[in-house]
DRENDO-1510 file (C-alpha; in Angstrom, 1 decimal, always signed):
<recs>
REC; n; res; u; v; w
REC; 1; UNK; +14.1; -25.8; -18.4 .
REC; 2; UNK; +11.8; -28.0; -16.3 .
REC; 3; UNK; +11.4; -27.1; -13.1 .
REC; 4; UNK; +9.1; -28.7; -10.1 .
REC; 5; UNK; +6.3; -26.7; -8.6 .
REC; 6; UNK; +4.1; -27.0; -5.3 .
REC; 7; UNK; +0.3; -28.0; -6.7 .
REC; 8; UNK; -1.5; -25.0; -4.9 .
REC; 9; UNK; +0.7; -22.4; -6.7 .
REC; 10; UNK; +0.3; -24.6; -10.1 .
REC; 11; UNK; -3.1; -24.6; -9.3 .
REC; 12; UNK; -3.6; -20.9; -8.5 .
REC; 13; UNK; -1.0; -19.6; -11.2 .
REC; 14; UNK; -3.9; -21.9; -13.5 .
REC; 15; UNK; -7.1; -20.2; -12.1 .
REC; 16; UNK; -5.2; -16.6; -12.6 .
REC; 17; UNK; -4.0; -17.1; -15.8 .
REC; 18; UNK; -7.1; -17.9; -17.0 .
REC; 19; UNK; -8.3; -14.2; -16.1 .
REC; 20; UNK; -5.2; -12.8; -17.7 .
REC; 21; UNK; -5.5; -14.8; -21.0 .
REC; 22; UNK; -2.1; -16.5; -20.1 .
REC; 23; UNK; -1.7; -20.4; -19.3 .
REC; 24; UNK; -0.3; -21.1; -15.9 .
REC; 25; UNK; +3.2; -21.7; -16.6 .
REC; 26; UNK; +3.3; -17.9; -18.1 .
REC; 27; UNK; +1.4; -16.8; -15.0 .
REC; 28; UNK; +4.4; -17.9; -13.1 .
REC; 29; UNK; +6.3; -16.2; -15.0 .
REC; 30; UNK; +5.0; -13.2; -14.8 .
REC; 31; UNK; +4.9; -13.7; -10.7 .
REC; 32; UNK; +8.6; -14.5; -10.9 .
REC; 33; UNK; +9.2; -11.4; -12.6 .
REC; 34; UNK; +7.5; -9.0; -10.2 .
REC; 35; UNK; +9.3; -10.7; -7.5 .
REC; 36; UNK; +12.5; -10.4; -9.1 .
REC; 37; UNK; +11.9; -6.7; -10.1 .
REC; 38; UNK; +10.9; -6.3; -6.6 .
REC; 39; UNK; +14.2; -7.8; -4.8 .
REC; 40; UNK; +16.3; -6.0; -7.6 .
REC; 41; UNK; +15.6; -2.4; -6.9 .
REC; 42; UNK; +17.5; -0.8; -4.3 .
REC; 43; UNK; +15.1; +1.9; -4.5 .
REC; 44; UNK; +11.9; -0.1; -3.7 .
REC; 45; UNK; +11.0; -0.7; +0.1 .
REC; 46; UNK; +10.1; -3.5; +0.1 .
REC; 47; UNK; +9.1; -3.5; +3.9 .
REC; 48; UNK; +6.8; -0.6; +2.9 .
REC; 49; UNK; +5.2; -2.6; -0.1 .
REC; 50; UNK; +4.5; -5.6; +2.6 .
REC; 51; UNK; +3.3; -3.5; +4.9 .
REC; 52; UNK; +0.5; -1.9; +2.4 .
REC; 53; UNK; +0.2; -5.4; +1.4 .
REC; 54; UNK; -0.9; -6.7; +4.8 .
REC; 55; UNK; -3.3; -3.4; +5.0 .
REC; 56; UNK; -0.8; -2.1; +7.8 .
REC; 57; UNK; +0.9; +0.6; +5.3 .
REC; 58; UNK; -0.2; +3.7; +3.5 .
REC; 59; UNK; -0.5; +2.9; -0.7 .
REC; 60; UNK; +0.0; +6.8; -1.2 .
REC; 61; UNK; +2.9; +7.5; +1.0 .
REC; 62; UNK; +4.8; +5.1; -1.8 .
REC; 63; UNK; +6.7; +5.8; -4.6 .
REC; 64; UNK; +5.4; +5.3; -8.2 .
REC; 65; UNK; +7.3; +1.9; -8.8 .
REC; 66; UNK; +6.5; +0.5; -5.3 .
REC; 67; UNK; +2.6; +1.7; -6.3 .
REC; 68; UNK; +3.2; -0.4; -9.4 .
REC; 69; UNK; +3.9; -3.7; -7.6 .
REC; 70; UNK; +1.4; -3.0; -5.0 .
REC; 71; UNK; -1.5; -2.8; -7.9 .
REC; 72; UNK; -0.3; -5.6; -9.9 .
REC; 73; UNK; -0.2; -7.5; -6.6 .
REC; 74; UNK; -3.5; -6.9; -5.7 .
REC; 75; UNK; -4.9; -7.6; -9.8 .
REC; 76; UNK; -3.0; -11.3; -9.4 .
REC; 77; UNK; -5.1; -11.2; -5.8 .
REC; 78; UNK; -8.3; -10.4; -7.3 .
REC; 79; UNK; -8.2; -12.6; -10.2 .
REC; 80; UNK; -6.8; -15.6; -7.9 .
REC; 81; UNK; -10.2; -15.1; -6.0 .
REC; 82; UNK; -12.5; -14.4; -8.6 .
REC; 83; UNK; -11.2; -17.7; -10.4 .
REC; 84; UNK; -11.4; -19.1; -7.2 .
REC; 85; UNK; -15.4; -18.3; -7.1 .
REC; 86; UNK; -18.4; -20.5; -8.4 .
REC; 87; UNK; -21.7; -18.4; -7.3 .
REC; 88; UNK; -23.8; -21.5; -9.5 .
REC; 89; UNK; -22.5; -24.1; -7.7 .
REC; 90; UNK; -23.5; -22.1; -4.3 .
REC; 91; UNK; -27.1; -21.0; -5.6 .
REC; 92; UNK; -27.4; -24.8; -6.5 .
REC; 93; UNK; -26.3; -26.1; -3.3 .
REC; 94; UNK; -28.6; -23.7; -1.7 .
REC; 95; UNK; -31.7; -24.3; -3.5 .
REC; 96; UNK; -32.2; -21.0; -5.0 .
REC; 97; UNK; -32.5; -19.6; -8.3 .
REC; 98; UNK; -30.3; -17.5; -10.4 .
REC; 99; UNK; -30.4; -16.0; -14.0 .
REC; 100; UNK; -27.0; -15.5; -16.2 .
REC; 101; UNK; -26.2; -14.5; -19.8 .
REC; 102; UNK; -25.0; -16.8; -22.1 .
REC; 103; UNK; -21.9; -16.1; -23.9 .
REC; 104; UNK; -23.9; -14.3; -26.5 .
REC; 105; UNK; -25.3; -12.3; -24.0 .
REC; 106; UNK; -28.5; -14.2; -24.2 .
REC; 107; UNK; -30.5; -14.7; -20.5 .
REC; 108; UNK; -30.8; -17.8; -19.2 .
REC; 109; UNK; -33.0; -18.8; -16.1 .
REC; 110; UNK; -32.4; -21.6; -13.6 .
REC; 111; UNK; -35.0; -22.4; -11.3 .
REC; 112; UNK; -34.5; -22.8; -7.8 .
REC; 113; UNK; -35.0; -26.2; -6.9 .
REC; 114; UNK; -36.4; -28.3; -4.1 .
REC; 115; UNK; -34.9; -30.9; -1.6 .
</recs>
């Protein structure tokens, strides 16, 4: 069923899928069904989730389920900002060198370069 969605979460549910090997219409998905899992169980606190969220909580002091949100929370968080990260495109800005592997693992050099 089509359904309209705000470019930034398009855009982010695109960079994150790529990390997860999903394409960004199945990222949503899998978002949508953490949040529905999450507003469907009575037994998760869901103030207690936010608040380990927002750093404010303690992760251990929760129950194995909430745990599991909390994680998979912070996995979509991390991938969102790793896909969000181009360390080339900042080394080339800056002038400076870098090395990186190929994807065959071979090395490759890039000078740094001069303004």
């Amino acid at each position: 069923m089509p359904t309209r969605i705000d470019g930034e979460l398009f855009a982010a549910a695109k960079s994150c899928g790529v990390l997860n090997s999903r394409s960004a219409a199945q990222q949503i998905d899998h978002w949508a069904r953490i949040g529905r899992e999450l507003e469907s169980s009575a037994n998760l606190s869901h103030r207690d989730i936010q608040a380990v969220l927002a750093g404010d909580g303690s992760y251990d002091r929760l129950q194995e389920r909430e745990q599991a949100i909390v994680r998979a929370t912070w996995d979509e968080q991390i991938a969102q900002r790793i896909g969000s990260v181009n360390l080339a495109e900042k080394f080339r800005a800056s002038g400076a060198g870098y090395a990186e592997a190929d994807e065959h693992g071979n090395l490759i050099v890039h000078e740094p370069t001069t303004h």
